[in-house]
C-alpha positions, 0 to 999 in steps of 0.5 A: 621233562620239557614240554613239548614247545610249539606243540600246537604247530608240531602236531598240527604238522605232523597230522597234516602231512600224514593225512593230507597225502591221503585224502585226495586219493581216498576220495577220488578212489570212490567215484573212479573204482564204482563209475569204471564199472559203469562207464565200461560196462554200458554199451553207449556211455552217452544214454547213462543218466544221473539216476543210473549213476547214483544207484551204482555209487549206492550198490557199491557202497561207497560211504564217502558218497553216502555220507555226502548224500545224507549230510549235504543232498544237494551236494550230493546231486551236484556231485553226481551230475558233474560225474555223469556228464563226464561219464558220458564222453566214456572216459574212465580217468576222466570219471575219476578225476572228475569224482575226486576234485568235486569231492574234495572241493566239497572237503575244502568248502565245509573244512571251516565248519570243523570247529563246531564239531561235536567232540564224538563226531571229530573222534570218529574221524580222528579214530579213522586216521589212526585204523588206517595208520595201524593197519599200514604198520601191521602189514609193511616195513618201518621205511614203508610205513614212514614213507606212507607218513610223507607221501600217503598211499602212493608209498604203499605198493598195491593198496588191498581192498582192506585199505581202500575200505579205511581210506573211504571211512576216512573221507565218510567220517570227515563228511559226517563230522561237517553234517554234525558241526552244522547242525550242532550250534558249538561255538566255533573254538581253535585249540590253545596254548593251554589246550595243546599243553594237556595234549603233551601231557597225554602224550608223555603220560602215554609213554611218549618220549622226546625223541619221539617229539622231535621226530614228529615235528621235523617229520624224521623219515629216518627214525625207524619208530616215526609210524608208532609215534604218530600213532601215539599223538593220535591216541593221546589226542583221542584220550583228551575229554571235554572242550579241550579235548574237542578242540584239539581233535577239531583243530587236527582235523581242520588242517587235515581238511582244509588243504 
């Protein structure tokens, strides 16, 4: 059977287009649903202070917020002082927009720390990804799940809170997976030829098929089984050990973070 040429570019593709789409609208969504609350519920918006701002994030739980805060505070305070300047003018789409571009200019700047992530912190944001992608494939339609593959969120009709709850996880274990690569003192490494031939392997071992493949890498919103595909590549790539299995999961998550 042949291998899986080009690979490196193909899966890189095919997990950038599933998880870019969503990492704009799930990092938005925690400052734009808990600071609503906020906003709408203060009588003078104007007298609302930072410390007012950050409680309510923090009693809503927002791990994306949290995870900021605990690996980058001074981040965290720069973030929820733009927030709560905004919030002041009583503007609820304001609010959320202005959550949503600083959280993601923080994704944009630490992106390059991905590939010193140690190999349990990148799993954990990739085993993320894939909780997402198995839960819109038990609850919609093949065409809706290919759909959220091409367009994230804005494909599914009403996302339920079980799905915002992933989508949060998503952006907090990216955030915790920067924390770790600054900390860790990995040497900063992209996955090779050689690399993404053991990650075909994994993939054909899996059960994998080239059909499969082709779908994956021409992004086929046609082939009715491109979600289960895409889902194989993740679990393959998870199943990866030791430094080539970190690099590949560091590279995937890299072109996920850096768009």
């Amino acid at each position: 059977m042949a291998r899986w040429r080009g690979l490196g570019v193909t899966a890189v593709a095919a997990l950038s287009f599933v998880a870019v789409k969503i990492l704009p609208w799930a990092l938005g969504f925690s400052g734009g649903k808990y600071l609503y609350q906020t906003v709408a519920g203060s009588p003078d918006p104007q007298t609302l202070t930072t410390a007012q701002v950050s409680e309510q994030i923090q009693s809503q739980g927002s791990q994306i917020f949290m995870a900021i805060q605990q690996e980058f505070p001074d981040d965290y305070d720069a973030v929820v002082e733009k927030i709560t300047a905004v919030a002041r003018l009583g503007n609820v789409e304001q609010v959320r927009n202005t959550s949503r571009m600083a959280v993601a200019s923080l994704r944009q700047k630490y992106a390059s720390l991905l590939s010193s992530s140690p190999d349990g912190n990148a799993a954990e944001a990739l085993r993320a990804q894939l909780a997402m992608l198995n839960h819109v494939m038990a609850r919609e339609t093949a065409i809706t799940c290919n759909n959220y593959l091409r367009n994230g969120p804005d494909a599914l009709s009403m996302p339920d809170q079980d799905f915002l709850t992933d989508m949060d996880k998503i952006g907090a274990t990216l955030f915790h997976a920067f924390g770790a690569a600054k900390k860790s003192g990995l040497a900063a490494a992209s996955a090779s030829d050689e690399d993404w031939s053991l990650l075909a392997d994994a993939f054909i071992n899996a059960g994998g098929t080239p059909t499969e493949m082709n779908a994956i890498a021409n992004v086929s919103p046609e082939f009715e089984g491109l979600c289960p595909a895409v889902a194989k590549l993740y679990t393959s790539a998870l199943s990866l050990q030791g430094e080539p299995g970190r690099h590949v999961k560091t590279t995937l998550l890299y072109e996920i973070a850096r768009n």
